[in-house]
C-alpha positions in Angstrom: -76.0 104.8 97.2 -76.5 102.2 94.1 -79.3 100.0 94.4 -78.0 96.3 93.5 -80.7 94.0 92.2 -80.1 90.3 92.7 -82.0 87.4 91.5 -82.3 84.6 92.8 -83.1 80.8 91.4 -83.9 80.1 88.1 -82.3 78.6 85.4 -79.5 80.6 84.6 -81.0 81.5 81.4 -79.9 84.9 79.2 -81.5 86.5 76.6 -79.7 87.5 73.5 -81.0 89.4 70.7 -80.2 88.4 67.0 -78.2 92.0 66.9 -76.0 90.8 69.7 -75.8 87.6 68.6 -74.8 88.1 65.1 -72.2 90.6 66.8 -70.6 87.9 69.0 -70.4 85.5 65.8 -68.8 88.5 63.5 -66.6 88.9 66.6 -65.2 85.3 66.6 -64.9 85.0 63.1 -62.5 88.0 62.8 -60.4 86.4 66.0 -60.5 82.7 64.1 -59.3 85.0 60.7 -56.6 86.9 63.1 -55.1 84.2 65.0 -53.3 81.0 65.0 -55.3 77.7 65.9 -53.1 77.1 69.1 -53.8 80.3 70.4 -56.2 81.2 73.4 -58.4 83.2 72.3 -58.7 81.2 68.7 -59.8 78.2 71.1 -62.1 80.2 73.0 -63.7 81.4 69.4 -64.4 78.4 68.2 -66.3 76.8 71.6 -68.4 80.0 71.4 -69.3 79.2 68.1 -70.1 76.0 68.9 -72.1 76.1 71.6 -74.0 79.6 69.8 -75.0 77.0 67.0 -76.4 74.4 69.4 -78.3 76.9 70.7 -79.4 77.9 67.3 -80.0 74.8 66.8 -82.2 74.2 70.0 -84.4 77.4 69.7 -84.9 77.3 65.8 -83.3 80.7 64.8 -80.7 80.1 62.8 -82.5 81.3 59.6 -83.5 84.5 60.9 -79.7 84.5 62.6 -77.9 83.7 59.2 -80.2 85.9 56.7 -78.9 89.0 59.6 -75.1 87.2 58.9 -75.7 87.8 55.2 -77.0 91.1 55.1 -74.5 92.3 57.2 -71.5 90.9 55.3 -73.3 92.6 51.8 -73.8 95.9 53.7 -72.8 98.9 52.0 -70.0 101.2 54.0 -68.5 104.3 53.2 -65.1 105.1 52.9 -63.1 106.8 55.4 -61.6 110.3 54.2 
């Protein structure tokens, strides 16, 4: 039988590293490139974004977050045979 650990209280805080981040921002962009503006999950997109860059803003990463944005937009990838 699974053990379940519950907590209980707090704030209701996460923590998110700038990996996953940068993943979830990479992840929205393509859906806001892919879809139309009145579309769900385009609308969804774009409230994740803006609440990821309040947080940003809140917390003071959004340097290191948009120098890993950068470097993963300039990484190299190889072609698929």
């Amino acid at each position: 039988m699974s053990k379940v650990i519950v907590k209980r209280g707090g704030s209701g805080v996460m923590r998110i590293s700038d990996y996953w981040l940068v993943e979830v921002v990479n992840q929205c962009q393509w859906i806001l490139k892919g879809t139309d503006s009145s579309h769900s999950q385009n609308i969804r997109s774009k409230k994740i974004l803006e609440r990821i860059s309040k947080y940003l803003n809140q917390v003071g990463r959004i340097n290191s977050i948009k120098e890993k944005l950068k470097e993963e937009s300039e990484r190299g990838v190889l072609p698929i045979w």
